[in-house]
C-alpha positions, 0 to 999 in steps of 0.5 A: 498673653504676649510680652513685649520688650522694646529695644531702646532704639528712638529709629523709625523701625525699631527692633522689637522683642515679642514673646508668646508666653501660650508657646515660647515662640520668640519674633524680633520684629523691625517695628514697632508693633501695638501690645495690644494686638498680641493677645493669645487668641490675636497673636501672630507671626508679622510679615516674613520681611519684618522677622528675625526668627529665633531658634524657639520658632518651630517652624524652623524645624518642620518641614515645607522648608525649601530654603534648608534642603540644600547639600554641599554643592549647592551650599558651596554655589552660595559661597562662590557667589558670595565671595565673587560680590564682597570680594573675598576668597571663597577657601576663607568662607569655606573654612569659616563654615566648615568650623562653624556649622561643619555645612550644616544649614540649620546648625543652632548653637547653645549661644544662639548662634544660626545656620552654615555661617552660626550668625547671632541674631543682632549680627543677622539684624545688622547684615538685613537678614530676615530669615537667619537660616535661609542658606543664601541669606546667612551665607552672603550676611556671613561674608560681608561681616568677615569683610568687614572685620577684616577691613576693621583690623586692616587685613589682620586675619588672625583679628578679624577671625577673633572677632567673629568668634569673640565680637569686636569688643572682645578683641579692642579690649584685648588689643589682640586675639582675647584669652579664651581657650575657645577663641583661640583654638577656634582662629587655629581651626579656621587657619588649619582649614584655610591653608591646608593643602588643596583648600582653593585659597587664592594667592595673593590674599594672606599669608600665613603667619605661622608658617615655616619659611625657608630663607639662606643667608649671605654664607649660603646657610639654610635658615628656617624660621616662623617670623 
């Protein structure tokens, strides 16, 4: 027998929670669906285009999908693409993923968190994406919540990275990059990727907070600061 769980969302397409209790697979649907027509010997998987799958869903790991035999160059197709529709620096998407999944486009992690780009399932839901490891989805979804916490914290790079590690309310909270170990080694990572030398990051995006700047002052002294 199937349990339902309804996220309590009065929309005209709600987010469900559908459990198979015969296997454990687990669906979001963006319906409403009848709990009647879940029984063991009715259940279902809905419409690809009504699904988030969850890590639970074999057929993630099986085979006759297309959509994971990707390599790095076709991955990296993805992320000029993306980049080059949002706007963003592709050597910033690149360094995400690198910290996130290290490429690898069916990458779970123990928290949930799916494919090359490690998107929570509501972050998945919020961006549209119905396949949470198909690379192109999780790829263009992944770009577009970097931009838009980057325009949440007003181009704060070291913010919008938190955020995307922590969530956003973990960084109002803190009024700043929160205090978990995790968070903060992850900002660094992500940064040490992004501005190491030949990374391809473009000129003109962000500068590097922690970098050593060489400056002389009036009497002609050479001054090195990180301010």
């Amino acid at each position: 027998m199937a349990t339902l769980v309804l996220c309590p969302r009065p929309a005209k397409a709600q987010i469900a929670k559908v459990m198979d209790d015969s296997n454990g697979r687990q669906f979001f649907v963006n319906s409403d669906p009848d709990p009647n027509k879940f029984g063991s010997a009715r259940f279902g998987a809905p419409k690809p285009h009504a699904t988030i799958y969850l890590p639970a869903e074999s057929s993630f790991r099986g085979p006759g999908r297309p959509a994971l035999s990707i390599d790095r160059d076709g991955a990296e197709k993805l992320v000029r693409e993306a980049a080059e529709r949002h706007h963003m620096d592709p050597a910033l998407v690149r360094a995400v993923i690198e910290t996130e999944s290290g490429w690898n486009a069916t990458a779970k992690s123990p928290k949930g968190a799916l494919g090359l780009m490690q998107l929570i399932p509501t972050t998945a839901v919020r961006f549209g994406v119905n396949d949470a490891f198909s690379p192109q989805q999780n790829v263009d979804a992944g770009v577009r919540y970097l931009k838009t916490l980057l325009e949440r914290y007003n181009g704060n790079l070291d913010l919008a990275l938190a955020a995307y590690n922590a969530g956003e309310g973990a960084v109002d909270r803190a009024h700043g990059i929160p205090a978990y170990r995790e968070t903060r080694e992850y900002v660094q990572k992500v940064q040490n990727a992004y501005f190491r030398p030949g990374s391809g990051r473009m000129d003109g995006f962000w500068t590097n907070p922690r970098a050593i700047r060489k400056n002389a002052d009036p009497s002609g002294r050479i001054i090195f600061t990180n301010d």
